[in-house]
C-alpha positions as CSV (number, residue, x, y, z in Angstrom):
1,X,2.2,28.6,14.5
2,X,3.8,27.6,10.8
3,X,1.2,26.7,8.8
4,X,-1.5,26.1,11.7
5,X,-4.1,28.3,10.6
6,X,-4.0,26.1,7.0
7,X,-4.5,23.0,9.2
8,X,-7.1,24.2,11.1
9,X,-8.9,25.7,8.0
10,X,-8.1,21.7,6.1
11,X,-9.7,20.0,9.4
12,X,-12.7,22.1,9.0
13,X,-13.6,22.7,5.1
14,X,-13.4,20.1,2.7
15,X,-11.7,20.7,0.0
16,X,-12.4,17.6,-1.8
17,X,-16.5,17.2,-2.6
18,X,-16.5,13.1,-1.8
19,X,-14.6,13.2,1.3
20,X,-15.4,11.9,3.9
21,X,-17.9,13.7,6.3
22,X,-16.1,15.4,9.3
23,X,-16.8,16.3,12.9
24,X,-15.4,18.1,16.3
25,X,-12.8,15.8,17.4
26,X,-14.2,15.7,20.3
27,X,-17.6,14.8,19.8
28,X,-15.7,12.0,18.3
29,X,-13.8,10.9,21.4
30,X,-10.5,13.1,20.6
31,X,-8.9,15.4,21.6
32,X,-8.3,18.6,19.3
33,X,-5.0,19.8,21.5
34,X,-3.4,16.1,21.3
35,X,-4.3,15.7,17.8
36,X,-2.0,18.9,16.9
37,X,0.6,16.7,17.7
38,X,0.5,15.6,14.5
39,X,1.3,18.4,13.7
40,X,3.7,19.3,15.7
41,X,5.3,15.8,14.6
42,X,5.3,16.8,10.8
43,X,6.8,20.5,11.3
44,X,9.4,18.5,13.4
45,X,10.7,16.1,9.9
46,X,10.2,19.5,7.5
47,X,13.2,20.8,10.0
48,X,15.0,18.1,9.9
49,X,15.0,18.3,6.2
50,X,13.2,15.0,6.1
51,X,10.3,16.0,4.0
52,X,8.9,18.8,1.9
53,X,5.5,18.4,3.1
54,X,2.8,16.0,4.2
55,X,-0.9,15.7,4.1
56,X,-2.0,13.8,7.0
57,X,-5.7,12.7,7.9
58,X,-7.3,10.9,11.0
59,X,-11.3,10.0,11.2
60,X,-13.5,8.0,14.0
61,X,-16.7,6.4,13.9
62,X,-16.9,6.9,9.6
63,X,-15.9,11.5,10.2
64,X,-13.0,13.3,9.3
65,X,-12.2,14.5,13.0
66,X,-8.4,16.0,11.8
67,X,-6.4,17.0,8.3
68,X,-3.4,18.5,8.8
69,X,-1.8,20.1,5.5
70,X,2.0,21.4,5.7
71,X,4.5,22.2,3.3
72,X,5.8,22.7,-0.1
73,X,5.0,20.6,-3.6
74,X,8.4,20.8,-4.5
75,X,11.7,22.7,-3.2
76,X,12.1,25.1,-6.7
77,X,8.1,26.5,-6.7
78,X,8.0,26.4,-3.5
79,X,4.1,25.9,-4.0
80,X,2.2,25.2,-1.0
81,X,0.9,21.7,-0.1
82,X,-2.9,21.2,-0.6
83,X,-4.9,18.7,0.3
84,X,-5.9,17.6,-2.9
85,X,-2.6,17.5,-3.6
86,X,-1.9,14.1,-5.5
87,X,0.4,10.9,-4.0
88,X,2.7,8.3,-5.8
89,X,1.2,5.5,-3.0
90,X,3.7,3.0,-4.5
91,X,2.7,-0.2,-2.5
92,X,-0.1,1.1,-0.8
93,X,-2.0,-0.2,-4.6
94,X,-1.7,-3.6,-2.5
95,X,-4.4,-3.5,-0.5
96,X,-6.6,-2.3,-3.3
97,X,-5.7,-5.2,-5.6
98,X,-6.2,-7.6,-2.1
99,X,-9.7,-6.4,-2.2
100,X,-10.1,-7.1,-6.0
101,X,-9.0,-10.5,-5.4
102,X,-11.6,-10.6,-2.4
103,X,-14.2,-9.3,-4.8
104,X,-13.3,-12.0,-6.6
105,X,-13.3,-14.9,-4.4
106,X,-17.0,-13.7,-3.1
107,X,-18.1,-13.8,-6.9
108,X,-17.0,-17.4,-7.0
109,X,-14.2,-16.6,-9.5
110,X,-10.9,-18.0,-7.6
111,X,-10.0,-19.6,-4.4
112,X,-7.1,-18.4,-2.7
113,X,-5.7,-22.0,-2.5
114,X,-6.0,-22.1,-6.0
115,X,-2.9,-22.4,-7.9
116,X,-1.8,-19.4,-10.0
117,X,-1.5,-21.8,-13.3
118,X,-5.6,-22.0,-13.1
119,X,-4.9,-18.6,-14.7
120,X,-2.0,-18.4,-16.7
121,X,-0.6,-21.8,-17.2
122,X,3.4,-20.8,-17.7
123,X,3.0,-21.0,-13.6
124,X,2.4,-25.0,-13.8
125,X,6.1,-26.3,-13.6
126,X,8.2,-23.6,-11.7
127,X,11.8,-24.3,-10.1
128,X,13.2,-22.9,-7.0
129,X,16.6,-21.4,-7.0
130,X,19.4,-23.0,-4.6
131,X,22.5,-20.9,-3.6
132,X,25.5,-22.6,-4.4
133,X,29.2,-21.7,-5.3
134,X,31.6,-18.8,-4.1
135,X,29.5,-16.2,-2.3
136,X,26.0,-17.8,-3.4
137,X,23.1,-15.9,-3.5
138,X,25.4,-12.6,-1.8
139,X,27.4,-13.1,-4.9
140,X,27.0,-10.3,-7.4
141,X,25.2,-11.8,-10.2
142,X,24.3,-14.9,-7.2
143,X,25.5,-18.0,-8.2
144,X,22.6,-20.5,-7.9
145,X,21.1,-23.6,-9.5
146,X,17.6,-24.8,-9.8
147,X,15.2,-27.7,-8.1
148,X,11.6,-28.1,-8.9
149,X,9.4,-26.2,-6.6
150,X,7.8,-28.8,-4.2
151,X,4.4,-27.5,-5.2
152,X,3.0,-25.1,-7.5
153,X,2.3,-21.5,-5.8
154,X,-1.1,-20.1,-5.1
155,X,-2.9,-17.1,-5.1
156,X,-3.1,-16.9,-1.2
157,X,0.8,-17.1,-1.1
158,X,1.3,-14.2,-3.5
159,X,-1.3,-12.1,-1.0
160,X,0.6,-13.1,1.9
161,X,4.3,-12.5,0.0
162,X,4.9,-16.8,0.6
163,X,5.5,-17.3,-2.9
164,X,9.4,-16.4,-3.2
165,X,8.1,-14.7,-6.7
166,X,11.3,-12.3,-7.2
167,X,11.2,-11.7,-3.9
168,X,14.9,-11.8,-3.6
169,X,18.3,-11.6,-4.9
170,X,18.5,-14.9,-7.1
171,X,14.9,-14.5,-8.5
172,X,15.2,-10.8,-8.9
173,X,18.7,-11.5,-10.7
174,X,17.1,-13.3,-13.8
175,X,13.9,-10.9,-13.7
176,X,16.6,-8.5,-15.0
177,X,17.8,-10.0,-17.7
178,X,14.1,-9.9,-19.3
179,X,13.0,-6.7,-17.8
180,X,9.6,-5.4,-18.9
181,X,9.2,-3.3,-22.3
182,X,7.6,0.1,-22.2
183,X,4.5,-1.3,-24.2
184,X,4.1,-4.5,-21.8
185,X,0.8,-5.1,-20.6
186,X,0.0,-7.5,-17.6
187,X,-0.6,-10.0,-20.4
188,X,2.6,-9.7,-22.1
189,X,4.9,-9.5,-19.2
190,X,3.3,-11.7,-16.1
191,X,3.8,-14.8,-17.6
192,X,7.5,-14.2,-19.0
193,X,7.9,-14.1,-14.7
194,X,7.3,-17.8,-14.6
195,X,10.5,-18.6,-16.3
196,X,12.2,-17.1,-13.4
197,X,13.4,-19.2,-10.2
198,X,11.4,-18.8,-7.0
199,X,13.6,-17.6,-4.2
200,X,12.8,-20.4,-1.6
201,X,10.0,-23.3,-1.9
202,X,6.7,-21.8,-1.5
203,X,5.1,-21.2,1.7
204,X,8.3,-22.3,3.8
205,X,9.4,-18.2,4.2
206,X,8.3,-15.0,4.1
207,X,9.8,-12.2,1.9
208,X,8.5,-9.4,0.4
209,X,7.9,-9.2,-3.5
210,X,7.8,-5.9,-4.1
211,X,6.2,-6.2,-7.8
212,X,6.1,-9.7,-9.0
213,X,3.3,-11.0,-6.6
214,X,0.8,-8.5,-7.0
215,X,1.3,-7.8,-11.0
216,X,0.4,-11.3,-10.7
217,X,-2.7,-10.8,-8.9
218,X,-3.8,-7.9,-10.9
219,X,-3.6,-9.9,-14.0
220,X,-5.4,-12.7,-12.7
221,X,-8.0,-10.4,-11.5
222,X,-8.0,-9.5,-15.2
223,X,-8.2,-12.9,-16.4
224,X,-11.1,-13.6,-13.5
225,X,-13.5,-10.6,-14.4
226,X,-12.6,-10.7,-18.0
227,X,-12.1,-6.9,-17.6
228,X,-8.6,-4.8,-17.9
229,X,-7.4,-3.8,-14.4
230,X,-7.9,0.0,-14.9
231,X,-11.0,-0.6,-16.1
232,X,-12.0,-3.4,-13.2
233,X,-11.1,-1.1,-10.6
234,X,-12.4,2.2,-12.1
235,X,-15.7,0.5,-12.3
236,X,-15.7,-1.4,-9.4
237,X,-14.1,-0.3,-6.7
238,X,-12.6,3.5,-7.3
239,X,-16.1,4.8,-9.1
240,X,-18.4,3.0,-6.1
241,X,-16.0,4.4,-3.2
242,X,-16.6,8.1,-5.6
243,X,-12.3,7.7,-5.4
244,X,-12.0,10.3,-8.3
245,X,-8.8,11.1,-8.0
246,X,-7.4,7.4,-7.7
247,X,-6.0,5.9,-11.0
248,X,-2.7,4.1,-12.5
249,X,-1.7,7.3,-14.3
250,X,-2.8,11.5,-13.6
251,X,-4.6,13.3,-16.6
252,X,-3.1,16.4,-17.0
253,X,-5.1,18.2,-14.6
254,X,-3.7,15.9,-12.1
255,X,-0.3,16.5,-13.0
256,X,0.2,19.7,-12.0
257,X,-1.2,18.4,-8.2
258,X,1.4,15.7,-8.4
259,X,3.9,16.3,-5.2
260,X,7.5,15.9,-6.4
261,X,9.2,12.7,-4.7
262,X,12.4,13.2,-2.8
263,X,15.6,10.7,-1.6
264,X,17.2,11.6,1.4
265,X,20.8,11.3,1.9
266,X,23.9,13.0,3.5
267,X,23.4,15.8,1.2
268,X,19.7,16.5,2.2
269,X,16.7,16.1,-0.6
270,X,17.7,15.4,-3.9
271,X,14.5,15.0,-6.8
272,X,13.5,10.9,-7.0
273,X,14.7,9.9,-10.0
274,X,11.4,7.7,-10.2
275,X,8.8,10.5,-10.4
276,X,6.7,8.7,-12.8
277,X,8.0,5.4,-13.5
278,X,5.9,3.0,-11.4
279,X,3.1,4.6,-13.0
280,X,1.9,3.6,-16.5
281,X,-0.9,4.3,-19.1
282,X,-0.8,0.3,-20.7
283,X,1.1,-1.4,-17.2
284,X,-1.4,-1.4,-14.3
285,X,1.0,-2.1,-11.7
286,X,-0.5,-3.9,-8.8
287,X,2.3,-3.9,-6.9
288,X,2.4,-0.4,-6.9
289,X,1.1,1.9,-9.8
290,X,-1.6,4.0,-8.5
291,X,-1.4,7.9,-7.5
292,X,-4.0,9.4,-5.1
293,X,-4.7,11.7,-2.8
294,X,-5.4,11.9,1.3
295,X,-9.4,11.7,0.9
296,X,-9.7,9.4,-1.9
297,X,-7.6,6.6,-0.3
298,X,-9.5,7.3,3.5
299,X,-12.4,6.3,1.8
300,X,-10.9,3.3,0.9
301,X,-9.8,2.5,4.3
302,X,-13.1,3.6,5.5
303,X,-15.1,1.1,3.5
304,X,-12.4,-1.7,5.1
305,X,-13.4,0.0,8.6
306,X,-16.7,-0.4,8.0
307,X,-16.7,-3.8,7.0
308,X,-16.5,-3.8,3.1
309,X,-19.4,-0.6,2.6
310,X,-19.1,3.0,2.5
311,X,-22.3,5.1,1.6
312,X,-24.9,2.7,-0.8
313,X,-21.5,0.7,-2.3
314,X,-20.5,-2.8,-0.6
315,X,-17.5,-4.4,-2.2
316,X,-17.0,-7.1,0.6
317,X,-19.0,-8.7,3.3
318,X,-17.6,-8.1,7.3
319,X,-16.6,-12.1,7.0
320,X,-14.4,-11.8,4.4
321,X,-12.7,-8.4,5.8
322,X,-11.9,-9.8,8.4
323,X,-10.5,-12.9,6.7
324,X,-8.6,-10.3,4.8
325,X,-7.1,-7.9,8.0
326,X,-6.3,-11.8,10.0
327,X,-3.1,-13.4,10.7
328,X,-1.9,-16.2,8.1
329,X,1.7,-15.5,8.5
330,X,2.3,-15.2,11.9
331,X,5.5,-12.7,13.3
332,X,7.9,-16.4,13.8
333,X,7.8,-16.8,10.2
334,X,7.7,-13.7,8.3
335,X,10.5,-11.6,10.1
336,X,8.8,-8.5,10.9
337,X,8.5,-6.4,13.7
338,X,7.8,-8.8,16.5
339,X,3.6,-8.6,17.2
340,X,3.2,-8.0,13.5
341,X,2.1,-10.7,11.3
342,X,0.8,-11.0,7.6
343,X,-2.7,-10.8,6.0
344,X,-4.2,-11.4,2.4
345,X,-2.4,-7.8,1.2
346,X,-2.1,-6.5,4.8
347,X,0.2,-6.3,7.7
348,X,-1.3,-6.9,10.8
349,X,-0.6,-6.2,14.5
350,X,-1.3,-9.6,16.3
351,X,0.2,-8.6,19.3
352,X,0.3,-5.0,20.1
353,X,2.1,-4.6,23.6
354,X,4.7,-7.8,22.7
355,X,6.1,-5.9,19.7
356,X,5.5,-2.0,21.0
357,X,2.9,-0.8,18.6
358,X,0.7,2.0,19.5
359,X,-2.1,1.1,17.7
360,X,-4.4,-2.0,18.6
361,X,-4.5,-6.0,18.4
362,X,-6.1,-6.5,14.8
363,X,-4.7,-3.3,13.4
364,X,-4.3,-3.3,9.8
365,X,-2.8,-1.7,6.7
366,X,0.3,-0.7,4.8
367,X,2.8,1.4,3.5
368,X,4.4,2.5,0.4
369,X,7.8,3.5,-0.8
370,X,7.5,7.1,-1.4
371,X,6.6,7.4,2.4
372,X,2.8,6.8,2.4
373,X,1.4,4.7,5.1
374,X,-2.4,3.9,6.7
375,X,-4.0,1.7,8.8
376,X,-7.3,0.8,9.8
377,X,-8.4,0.3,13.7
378,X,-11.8,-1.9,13.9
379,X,-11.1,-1.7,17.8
380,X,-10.8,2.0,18.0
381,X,-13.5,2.4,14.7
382,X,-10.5,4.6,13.2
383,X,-8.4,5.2,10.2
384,X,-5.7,6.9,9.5
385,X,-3.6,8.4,6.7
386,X,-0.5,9.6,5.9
387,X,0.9,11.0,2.6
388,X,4.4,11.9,2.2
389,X,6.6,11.5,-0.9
390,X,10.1,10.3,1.2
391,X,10.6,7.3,2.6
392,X,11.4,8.2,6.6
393,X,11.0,5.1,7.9
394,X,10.7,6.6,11.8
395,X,7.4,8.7,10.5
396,X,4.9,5.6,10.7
397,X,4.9,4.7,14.3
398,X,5.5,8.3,15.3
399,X,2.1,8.8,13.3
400,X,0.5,6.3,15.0
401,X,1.7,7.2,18.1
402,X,0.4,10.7,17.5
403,X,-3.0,9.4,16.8
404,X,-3.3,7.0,19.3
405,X,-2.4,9.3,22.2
406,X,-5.3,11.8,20.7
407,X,-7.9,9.0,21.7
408,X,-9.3,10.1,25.2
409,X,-12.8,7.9,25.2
């Protein structure tokens, strides 16, 4: 019974004024005893020492049909969990900075084939680095020389992670040696990444970019709405979706929500020593700057549901959401999970019984590297959310599994 009575009370009050509106699981098609798996599921990694706490949250049909809230904010306070409690969701920005670009693109602005040089012109003439010499690109610095890319790379391969923008070790290597000041802005930083080498020739692999490509994309959403990303997204997507508690840096009210971040290891939990650091108050990281909490970023992955709207606010047509949650890199080429191919800022599940996912055919979302992970289920008209500030790998398909098991009609 540890901590049940605070989930039950989370799944029934909200606690946050713009969540999302919530219902009996069951009038929803769930079931309330299966959905305490979750959980049950949670408690479980809190044993384990996996995790100091979790907000997890599951709707149907647009309502909130479960929240589950367990835990501590940190190991020293031992402050309990809340659901507004605030989330480093690392690369979970993504998807919001996919749908930026999508805003974008319906606007007129860009074309995902276009070339990222349209933008910022240092892109025009990049080279690809070629492993070569003792231990090449396994070589610590890699030992590589240079070709010129067969093509220039495009917006649609930095959504899909095609690009080879420091998206491994040889790129990645010479990143380094000009690494970003404290007072960079997109502007001043995004082009000084086209002097580095792309890690393959563009749209021949997939590999994930875990900054590069989406700083990218955020500056050339800057560049395409002539408005600073914070800005950009505070008016148009996070004020629309009333996210207001989504943002690239917390005030200092927010602070004191923020959950402390956590490595495992062989020695249990030890403190992340990147609390704050992907965050920034001049770098809008669209790889993976924003903090949020458990309602603000379901309403996010409620508008997706819904086909681009939530409440009065559309930010995308149904065409181009589905264009967005599609396969363009198919499981044979990106070397995932097998069934699970590639969108424009998404992972999708192409085939869900092939690679033993839970959830269903179309599925899509992503994850982050504190431990957050969501996906959306047109199929199943469901969302899901889960916000956790270590990165246990095992917890995302137990989640979905949890949630998917819950459906009952």
């Amino acid at each position: 019974m540890r901590n049940f009575l605070s989930c039950a009370l989370a799944t029934v009050l909200s606690l946050n004024a713009a969540a999302l509106p919530e219902a009996k699981p069951e009038a929803l098609g769930l079931s309330s005893e299966r959905l305490a798996r979750i959980h049950s599921m949670v408690a479980k990694h809190m044993d384990l020492g996996d995790i100091t706490g979790a907000v997890m949250l599951v709707a149907r049909k647009g309502q909130i049909a479960y929240v589950d809230v367990q835990g501590v904010m940190d190991l020293e306070s031992k402050k309990p969990v809340t659901r507004d409690a605030m989330f480093r969701i690392a690369s979970m920005t993504k998807p919001v900075i996919g749908t930026a670009i999508m805003m974008m693109m319906e606007e007129g602005k860009l074309r995902v084939d276009d070339p990222v040089s349209k933008f910022i012109p240092e892109f025009k003439k990049m080279r690809v680095a070629v492993a070569s010499g003792p231990g090449g690109a396994t070589a610590k610095p890699p030992v590589f020389s240079t070709v010129p890319a067969d093509r220039e790379i495009t917006i649609k391969d930095l959504l899909t992670h095609t690009s080879g923008l420091a998206s491994g070790p040889m790129g990645a290597s010479e990143v380094a040696k000009n690494p970003r000041k404290p007072t960079d802005t997109l502007a001043d930083y995004v082009p000084r990444l086209a002097a580095t080498p792309l890690e393959f020739q563009p749209g021949t692999r997939w590999l994930y970019s875990p900054g590069a490509a989406f700083d990218t994309l955020g500056r050339i959403v800057e560049i395409a709405s002539n408005t600073p990303l914070d800005r950009f997204l505070a008016q148009r997507v996070f004020g629309p979706l009333e996210m207001k508690d989504t943002s690239f840096y917390p005030s200092e009210a927010q602070l004191s929500r923020l959950i402390t971040a956590y490595t495992k290891s062989e020695k249990g939990l030890t403190k992340n020593p990147q609390q704050i650091t992907m965050s920034s108050k001049v770098y809008f990281s669209g790889g993976g700057g924003l903090v949020s909490t458990v309602d603000d970023y379901a309403r996010f992955a409620q508008m997706l549901a819904n086909g681009g709207e939530l409440g009065t606010a559309r930010l995308l047509s149904p065409r181009t959401v589905k264009l967005m949650g599609s396969v363009h890199v198919p499981a044979t080429l990106n070397g995932r999970r097998p069934g699970e191919g590639y969108g424009l800022s998404v992972r999708v599940v192409s085939d869900a019984v092939g690679g033993n996912h839970r959830v269903s055919d179309g599925a899509f979302g992503w994850s982050g590297a504190y431990g957050t992970h969501f996906w959306v289920d047109q199929k199943e008209d469901l969302i899901a959310v889960m916000m956790i500030q270590t990165a246990i790998g095992e917890m995302r398909p137990e989640f979905e599994n949890a949630v998917m098991q819950a459906i009952i009609k």
